[in-house]
N, C-alpha and C positions, 0 to 999 in steps of 0.2 A: 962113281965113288966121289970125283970133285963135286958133282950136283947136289949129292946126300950132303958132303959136309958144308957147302955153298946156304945151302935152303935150312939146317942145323943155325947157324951163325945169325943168317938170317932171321930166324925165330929164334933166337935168345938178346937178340939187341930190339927185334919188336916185343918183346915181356920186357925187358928192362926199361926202356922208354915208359911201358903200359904203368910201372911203376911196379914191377914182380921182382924185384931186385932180389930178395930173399926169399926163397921155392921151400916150401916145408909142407910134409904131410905128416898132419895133426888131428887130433877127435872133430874136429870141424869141418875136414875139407868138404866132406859128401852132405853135407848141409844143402837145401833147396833154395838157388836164391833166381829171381830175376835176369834172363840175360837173353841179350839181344839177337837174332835172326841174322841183321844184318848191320854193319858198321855205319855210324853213326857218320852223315855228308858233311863235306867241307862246309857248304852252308851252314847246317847244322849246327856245327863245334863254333863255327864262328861267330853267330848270333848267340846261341845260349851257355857257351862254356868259357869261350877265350876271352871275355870281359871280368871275368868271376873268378879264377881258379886261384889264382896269383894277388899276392900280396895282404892288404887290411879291408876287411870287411865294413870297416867302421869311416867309410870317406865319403865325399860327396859324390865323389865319382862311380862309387858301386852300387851309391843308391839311384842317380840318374841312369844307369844301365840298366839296372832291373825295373823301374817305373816304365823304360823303352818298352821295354818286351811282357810288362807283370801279364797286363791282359791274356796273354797266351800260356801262362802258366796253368797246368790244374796237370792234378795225379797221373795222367798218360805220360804226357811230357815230359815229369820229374821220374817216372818210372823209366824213362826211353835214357836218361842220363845215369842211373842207378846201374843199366842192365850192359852199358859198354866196359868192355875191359878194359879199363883206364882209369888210375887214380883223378885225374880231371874232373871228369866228369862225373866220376861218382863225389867226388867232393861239393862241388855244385849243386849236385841233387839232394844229399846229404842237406847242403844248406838252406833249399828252396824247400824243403817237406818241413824243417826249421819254420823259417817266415811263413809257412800257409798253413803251420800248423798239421799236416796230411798224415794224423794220427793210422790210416790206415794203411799206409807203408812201413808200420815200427817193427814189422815181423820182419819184413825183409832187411830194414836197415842192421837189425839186429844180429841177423845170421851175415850182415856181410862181416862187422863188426867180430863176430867168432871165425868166419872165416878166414880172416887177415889176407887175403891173395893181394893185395898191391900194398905199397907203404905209401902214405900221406895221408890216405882219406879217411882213416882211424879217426883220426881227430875230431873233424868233422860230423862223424856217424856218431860219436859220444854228445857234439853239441845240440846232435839232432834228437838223440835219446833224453838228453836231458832238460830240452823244451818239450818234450811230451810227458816226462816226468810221471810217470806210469807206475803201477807196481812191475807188467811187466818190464818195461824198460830196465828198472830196477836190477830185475832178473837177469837179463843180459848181463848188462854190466859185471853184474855178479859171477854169473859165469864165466864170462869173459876172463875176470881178473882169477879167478880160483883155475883156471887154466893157466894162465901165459903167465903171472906171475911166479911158476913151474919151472918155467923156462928162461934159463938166466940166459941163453945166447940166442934172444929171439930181444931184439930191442926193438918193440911197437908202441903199441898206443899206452901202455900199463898207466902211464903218467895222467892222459886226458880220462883215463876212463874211474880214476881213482880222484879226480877231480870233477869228474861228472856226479859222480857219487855224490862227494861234500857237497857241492849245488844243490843238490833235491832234498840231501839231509837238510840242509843249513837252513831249507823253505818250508820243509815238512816238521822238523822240529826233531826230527832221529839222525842217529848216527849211526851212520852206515859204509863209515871208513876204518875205525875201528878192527871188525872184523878182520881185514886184511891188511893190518899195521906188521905185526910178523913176517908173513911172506913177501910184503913191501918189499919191508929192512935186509932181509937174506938175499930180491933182487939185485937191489943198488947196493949190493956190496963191492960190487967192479965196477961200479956206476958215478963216479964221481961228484959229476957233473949233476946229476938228476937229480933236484931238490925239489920235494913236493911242498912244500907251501909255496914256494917260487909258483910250480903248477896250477894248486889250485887259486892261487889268487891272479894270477891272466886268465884261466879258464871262465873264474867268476868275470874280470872285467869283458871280455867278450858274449859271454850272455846276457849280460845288462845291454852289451850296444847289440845284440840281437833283439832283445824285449822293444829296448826302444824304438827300433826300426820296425818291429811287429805294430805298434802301436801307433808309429806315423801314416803306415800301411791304413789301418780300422780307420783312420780317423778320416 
């Protein structure tokens, strides 16, 4: 009985680490996404995730990290960090399908994106969707928000992904925030703090120092 609740305990402080802080089963969970065989090695984390997950993307120091290792980058790789249970790494991946452009992981970034299982890497999965700027992309997003912004005690990504939005509107020339100004406003009604223009206008400046790192990348 001490072993059951020993190995319990155990396996709820490794999902909380994993970044599964908030467990919910929602229209998304049985969604098909990417996921890994086998845990991803200390080597591993340490070259491609533990220079990247933390802090600004916009320094000199994350772009000399990833020039270290870009060579080795391509779709396996970015797939092998998508598919670990761990907001880290999926945020890394998130970001590197970003900078390589790997429009053909946007199905799976999408459903992890509906999925919600870890909290952080929300954010990231929107900056990803909305460098690929898709109609489906679009889609997600869309989805995404006509779900969770449902869910007034589920505080995720509603902010990045409604700022995702405005980014693809604001390049395409549509609006496509609109739509979900209502259910926004009835979210953050216990939400103080959550100010979307605050939102989208970081979310926009970080896409721009993504563009432009996309571009020192080509050059």
């Amino acid at each position: 009985m001490f072993k059951k609740i020993k190995d319990k305990t155990q396996e709820l402080i490794s999902l909380h680490v994993a970044g599964a802080t908030v467990r919910h089963k929602g229209r998304f969970s049985d969604i098909k996404v990417i996921e890994n065989a086998e845990p991803l090695s200390k080597e591993f984390i340490e070259k491609y995730v533990a220079p990247f997950y933390l802090g600004s993307k916009d320094t000199d120091k994350f772009r000399k990290s990833y020039f270290e290792i870009s060579g080795s980058i391509d779709t396996e790789l970015v797939s092998k960090l998508l598919g670990d249970f761990n907001w880290r790494p999926r945020s890394v991946g998130a970001y590197f399908a970003a900078l390589s452009n790997m429009n053909s992981l946007e199905e799976n970034i999408g459903n992890l994106l509906l999925r919600s299982d870890v909290c952080f890497a929300g954010h990231d999965y929107c900056i990803a969707l909305a460098s690929f700027s898709s109609p489906e992309a679009i889609n997600y997003l869309n989805e995404y928000l006509e779900y969770y912004l449902e869910q007034p005690d589920l505080w995720f990504d509603q902010s990045s992904a409604m700022a995702a939005l405005s980014f693809i509107g604001a390049n395409n020339g549509t609006d496509l925030v609109t739509p979900h100004t209502a259910a926004w406003e009835s979210f953050v009604a216990n939400k103080p703090n959550w100010e979307l223009a605050s939102s989208i206008d970081e979310f926009s400046q970080q896409m721009e120092s993504l563009n432009e790192f996309k571009r020192e990348i080509s050059s």
